[in-house]
C-alpha positions in Angstrom: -54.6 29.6 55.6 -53.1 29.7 51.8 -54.4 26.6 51.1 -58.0 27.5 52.3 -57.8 31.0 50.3 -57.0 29.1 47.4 -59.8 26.6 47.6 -62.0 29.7 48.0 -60.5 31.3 44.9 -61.0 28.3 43.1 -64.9 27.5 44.0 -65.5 31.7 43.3 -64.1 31.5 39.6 -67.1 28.4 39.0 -69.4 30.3 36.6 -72.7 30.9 37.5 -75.7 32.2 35.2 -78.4 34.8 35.8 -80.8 35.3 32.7 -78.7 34.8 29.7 -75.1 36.0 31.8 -72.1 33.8 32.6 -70.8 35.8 35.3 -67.4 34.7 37.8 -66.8 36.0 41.3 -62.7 37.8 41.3 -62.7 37.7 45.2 -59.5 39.7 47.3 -58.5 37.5 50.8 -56.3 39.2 53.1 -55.0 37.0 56.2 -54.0 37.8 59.3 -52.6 35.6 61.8 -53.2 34.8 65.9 -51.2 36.3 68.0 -48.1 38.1 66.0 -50.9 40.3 63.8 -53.4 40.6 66.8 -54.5 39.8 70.1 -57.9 40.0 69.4 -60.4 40.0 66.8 -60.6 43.6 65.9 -56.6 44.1 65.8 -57.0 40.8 63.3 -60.1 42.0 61.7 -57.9 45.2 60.8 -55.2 43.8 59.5 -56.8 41.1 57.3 -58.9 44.4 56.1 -55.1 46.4 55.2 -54.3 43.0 53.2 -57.2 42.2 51.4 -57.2 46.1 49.7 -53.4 45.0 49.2 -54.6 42.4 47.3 -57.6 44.3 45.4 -54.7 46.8 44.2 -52.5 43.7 42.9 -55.1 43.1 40.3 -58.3 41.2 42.5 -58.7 37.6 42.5 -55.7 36.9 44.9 -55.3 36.6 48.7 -52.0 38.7 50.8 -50.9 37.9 54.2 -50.7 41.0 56.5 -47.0 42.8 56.5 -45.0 45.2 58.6 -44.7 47.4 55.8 -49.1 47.0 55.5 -49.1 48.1 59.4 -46.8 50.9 58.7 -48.8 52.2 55.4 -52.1 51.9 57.3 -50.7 53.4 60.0 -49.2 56.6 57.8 -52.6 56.9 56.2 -54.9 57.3 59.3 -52.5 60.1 60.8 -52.8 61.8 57.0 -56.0 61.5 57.5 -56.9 62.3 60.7 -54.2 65.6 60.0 -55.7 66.4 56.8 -59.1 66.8 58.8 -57.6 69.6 60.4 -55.1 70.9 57.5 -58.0 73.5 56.0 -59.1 74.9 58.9 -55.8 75.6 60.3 -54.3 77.3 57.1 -51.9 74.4 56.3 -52.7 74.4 52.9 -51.9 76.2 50.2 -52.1 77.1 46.2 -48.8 77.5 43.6 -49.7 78.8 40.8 -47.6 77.7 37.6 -48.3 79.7 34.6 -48.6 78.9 30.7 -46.7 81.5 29.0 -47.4 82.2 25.3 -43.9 81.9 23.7 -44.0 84.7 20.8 -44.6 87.9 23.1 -44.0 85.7 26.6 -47.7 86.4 27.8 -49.3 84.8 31.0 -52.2 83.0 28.8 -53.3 80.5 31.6 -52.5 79.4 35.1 -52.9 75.5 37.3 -53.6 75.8 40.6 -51.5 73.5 42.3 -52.5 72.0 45.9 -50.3 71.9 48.4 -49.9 70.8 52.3 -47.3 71.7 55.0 -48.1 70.0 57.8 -46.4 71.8 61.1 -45.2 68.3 62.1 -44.8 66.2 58.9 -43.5 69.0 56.6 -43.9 69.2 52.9 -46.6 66.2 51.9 -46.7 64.8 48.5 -49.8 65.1 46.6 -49.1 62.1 45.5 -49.4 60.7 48.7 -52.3 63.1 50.2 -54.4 63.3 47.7 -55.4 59.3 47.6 -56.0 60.1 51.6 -58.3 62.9 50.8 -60.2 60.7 48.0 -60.8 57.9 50.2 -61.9 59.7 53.3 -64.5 62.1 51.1 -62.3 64.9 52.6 -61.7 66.2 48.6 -65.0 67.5 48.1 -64.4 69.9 51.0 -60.9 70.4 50.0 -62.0 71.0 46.4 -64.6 73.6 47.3 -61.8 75.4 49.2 -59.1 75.2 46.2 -62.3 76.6 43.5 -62.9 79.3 45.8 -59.2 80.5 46.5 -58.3 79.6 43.1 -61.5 82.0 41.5 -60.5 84.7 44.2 -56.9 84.8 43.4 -57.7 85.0 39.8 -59.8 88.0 40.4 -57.9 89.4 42.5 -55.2 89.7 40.2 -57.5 91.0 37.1 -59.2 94.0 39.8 -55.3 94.7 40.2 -55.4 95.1 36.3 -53.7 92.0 35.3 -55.1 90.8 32.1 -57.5 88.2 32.2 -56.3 84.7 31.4 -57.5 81.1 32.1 -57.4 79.4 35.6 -57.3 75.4 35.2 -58.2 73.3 38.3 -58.2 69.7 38.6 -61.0 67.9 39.5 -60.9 64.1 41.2 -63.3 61.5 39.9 -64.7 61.7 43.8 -65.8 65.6 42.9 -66.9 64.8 40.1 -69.4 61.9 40.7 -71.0 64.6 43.0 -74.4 65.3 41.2 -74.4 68.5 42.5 -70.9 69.7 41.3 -72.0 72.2 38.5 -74.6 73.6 41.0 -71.3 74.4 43.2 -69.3 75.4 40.5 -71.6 78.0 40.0 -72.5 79.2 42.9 -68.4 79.9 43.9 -68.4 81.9 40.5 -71.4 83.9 41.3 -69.9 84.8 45.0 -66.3 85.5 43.3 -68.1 87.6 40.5 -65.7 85.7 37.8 -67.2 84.6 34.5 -67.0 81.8 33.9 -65.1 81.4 30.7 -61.8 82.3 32.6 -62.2 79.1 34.9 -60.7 75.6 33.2 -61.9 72.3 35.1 -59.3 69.2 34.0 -60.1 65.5 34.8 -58.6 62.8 33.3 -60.1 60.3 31.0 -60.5 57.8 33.4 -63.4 59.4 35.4 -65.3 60.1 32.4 -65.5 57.1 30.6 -66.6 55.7 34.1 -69.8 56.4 33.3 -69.8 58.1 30.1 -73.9 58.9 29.4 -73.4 60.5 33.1 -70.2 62.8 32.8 -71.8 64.1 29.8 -74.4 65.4 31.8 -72.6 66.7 34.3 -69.9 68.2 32.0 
């Protein structure tokens, strides 16, 4: 099986051209193997499918055999998922605020909301490990809609209580923000919370905008 994902490697990198482009093929081969991986072709098909996005996060343009340790990380990631389907609706998660404090007269100048998930059987999650789930599945966009709102109603909240105003940053994933219609939704969760909307911050990382720059402009 190697040496047959090799010669495949080898015969994709031959350079091709279309109109006045040299252009390669970076192809990502996972293998699974009859009968310790599977019995049948779907248990294979699966497993060859966990490898070959082990190899596409290596860097593309090599082939993995299927692991143990692949089983046991696809396996972890469908029960986030599936449990994360479940986690808003059942009040498992949850916002911490942290604050930014001005250091001369220790003022609360700005808060990040700060997602997080305890899961009745799995306890505290990560983010780090949850929030990849909830990008991959599409679950963030209705998990982001829920941490804008909360986020916008604690805020005001807290100022109707007479806490001085300050800023409320929220992060925003590259999956949220691709969403065409995300500045439509932003403004609609400000106009039901009745915040303006120079107290809400939206962070993303530089990464999702220079994806595609002409469009983040646009949206932003």
């Amino acid at each position: 099986a190697a040496h047959v994902a090799e010669k495949l490697l080898q015969s994709a990198l031959q350079p091709f051209d279309i109109g006045q482009h040299e252009l390669t093929v970076t192809p990502s081969i996972g293998i699974a193997l009859f009968p310790n991986d599977g019995a049948d072709f779907d248990a294979l098909s699966r497993c060859a499918d966990a490898a070959m996005y082990h190899a596409k996060e290596q860097g593309r343009n090599h082939y993995r055999f299927f692991t143990a340790e692949m089983q046991a990380s696809s396996e972890r990631t469908l029960l986030l998922e599936n449990a994360l389907r479940r986690g808003v609706e059942r009040g498992q998660l949850s916002l911490h605020y942290q604050p930014q404090i001005a250091l001369h007269d220790g003022r609360i100048v700005g808060a990040e909301a700060l997602l997080r998930w305890n899961h009745p059987e799995l306890g505290q999650v990560s983010p780090a490990e949850f929030i990849p789930v909830a990008e991959s599945s599409g679950l963030i966009v209705p998990i982001g809609e829920w941490v804008l709102r909360t986020a916008t109603q604690q805020l005001k909240a807290w100022m109707d209580d007479g806490v001085p105003p300050f800023t409320m940053a929220i992060n925003l994933s590259s999956v949220q923000f691709r969403h065409a219609d995300l500045p439509s939704v932003v403004s609609a969760i400000l106009a039901e919370v009745g915040l303006p909307a120079r107290w809400l911050e939206l962070e993303l990382t530089e990464g999702v905008a220079m994806n595609d720059p002409l469009g983040a402009i646009a949206i932003m």
